[in-house]
LOZARO-734489 format. One line per 8 residues: number of its first residue (from 1); their letters; for each residue z, x, y of N, C-alpha, C. Coordinates in Angstrom, 2 decimals. Example, Ala and Ser with C-alpha at 12.3 -4.5 7.8 and 13.67 -1.06 7.14 Angstrom:
// residues 2
1> as> 7.80/13.19/-5.69/7.80/12.30/-4.50/7.80/13.20/-3.30  7.08/12.85/-2.25/7.14/13.67/-1.06/7.87/12.90/0.03 $
END
This chain:
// residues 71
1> xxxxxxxx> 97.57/68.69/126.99/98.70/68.67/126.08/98.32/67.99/124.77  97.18/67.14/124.84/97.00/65.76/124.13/96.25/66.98/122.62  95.44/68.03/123.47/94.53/68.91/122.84/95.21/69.78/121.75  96.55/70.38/122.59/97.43/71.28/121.89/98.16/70.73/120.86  98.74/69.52/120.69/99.24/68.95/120.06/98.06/68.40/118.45  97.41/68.07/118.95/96.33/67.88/118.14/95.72/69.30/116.78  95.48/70.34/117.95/95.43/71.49/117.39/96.79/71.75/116.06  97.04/71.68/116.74/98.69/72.32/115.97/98.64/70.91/114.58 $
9> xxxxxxxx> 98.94/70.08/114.53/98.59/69.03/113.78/97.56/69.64/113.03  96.29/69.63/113.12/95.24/69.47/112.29/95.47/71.08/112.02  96.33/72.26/112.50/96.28/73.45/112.09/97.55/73.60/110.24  98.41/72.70/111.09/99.03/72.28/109.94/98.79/71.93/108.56  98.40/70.55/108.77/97.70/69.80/107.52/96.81/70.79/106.63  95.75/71.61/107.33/94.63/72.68/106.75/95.93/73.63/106.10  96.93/73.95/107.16/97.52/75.27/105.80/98.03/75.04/105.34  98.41/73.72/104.87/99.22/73.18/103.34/98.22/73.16/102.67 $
17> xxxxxxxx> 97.41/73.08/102.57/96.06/72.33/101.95/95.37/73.78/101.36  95.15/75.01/101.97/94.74/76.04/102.17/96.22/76.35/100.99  97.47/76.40/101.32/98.41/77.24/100.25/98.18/76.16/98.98  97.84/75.02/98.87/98.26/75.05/97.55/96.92/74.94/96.89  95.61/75.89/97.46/94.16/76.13/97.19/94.71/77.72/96.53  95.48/78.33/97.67/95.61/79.66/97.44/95.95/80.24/96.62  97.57/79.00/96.09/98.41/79.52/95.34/97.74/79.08/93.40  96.52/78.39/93.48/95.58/78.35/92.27/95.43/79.01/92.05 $
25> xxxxxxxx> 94.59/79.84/92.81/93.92/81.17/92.66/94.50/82.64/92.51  95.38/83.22/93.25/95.97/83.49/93.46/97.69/83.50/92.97  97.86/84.18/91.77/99.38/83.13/91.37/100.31/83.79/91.78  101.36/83.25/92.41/103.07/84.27/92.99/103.49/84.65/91.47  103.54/86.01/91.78/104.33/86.01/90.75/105.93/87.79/91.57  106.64/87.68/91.00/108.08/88.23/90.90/108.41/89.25/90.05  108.16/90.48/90.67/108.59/91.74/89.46/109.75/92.43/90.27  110.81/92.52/89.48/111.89/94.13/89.42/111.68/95.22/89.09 $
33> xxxxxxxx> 111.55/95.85/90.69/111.56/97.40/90.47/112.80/97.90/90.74  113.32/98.56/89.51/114.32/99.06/89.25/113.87/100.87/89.94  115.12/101.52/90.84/114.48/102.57/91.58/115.88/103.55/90.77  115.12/104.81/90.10/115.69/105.63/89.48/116.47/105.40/88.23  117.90/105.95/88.58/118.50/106.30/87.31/119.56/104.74/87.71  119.60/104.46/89.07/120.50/103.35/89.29/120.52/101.84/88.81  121.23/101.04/88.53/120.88/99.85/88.25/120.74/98.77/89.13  120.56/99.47/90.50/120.10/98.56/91.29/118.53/98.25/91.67 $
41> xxxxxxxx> 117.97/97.31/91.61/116.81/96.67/91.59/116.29/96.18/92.74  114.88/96.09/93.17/114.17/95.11/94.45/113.21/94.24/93.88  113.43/93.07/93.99/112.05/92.05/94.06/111.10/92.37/94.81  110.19/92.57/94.19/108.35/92.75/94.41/108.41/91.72/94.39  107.57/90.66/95.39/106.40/89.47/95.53/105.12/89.62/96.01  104.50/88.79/96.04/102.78/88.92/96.48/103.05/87.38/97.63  104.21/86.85/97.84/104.48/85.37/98.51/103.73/85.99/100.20  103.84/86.90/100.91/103.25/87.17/101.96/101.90/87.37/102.28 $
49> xxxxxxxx> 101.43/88.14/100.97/99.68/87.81/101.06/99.64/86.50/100.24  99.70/85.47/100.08/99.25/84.21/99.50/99.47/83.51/101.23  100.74/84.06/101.77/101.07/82.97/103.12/99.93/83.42/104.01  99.43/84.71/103.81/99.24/85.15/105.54/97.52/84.87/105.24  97.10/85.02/103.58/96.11/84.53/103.46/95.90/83.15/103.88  96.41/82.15/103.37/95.88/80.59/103.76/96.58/80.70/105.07  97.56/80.93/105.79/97.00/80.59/107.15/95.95/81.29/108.17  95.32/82.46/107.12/93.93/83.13/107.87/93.04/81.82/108.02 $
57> xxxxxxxx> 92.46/81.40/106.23/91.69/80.10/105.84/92.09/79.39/107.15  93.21/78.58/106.81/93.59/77.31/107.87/93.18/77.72/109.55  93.37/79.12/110.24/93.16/78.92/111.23/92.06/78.86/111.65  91.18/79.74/110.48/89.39/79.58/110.90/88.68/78.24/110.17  89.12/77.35/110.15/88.74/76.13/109.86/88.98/75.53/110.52  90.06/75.52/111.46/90.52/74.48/112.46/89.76/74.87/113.52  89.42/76.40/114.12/88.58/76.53/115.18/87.46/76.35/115.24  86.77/76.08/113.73/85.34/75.59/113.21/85.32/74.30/113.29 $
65> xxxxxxx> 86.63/73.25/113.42/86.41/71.87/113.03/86.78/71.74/114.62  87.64/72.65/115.87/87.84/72.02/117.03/85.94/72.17/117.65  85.61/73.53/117.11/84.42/73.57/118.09/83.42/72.75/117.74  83.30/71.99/116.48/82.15/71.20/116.09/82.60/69.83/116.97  83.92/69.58/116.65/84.00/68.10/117.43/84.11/67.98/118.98  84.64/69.00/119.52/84.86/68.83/120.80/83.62/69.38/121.67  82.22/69.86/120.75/81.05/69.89/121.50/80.55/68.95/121.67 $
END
């Protein structure tokens, strides 16, 4: 339990750390696509590839930092 808890912790800390690496590089940004002749509009974001990117980063760092220490 002591392991899982740990994991999850140190998986954490890495993907805050990882989004606000990501979101440098990488900038959110917010466009309106307006669809046809109507004046109704959808927000475009890029916020899901910035998230799903750094928690890719964060999770393969944490399984690189469990397997170095716990060998």
């Amino acid at each position: 339990m002591e392991i899982a808890a740990s994991f999850v912790l140190i998986l954490s800390i890495y993907f805050l750390g990882c989004l606000a690496l990501v979101q440098e590089i990488v900038r959110p940004n917010r466009q309106l696509v307006i669809e046809g002749n109507s004046k109704k509009g959808q927000w475009v974001t890029n916020y899901p590839k910035i998230i799903s990117l750094s928690f890719g980063i964060s999770l393969l760092t944490t399984f690189i930092a469990y397997y170095l220490f716990l060998s």
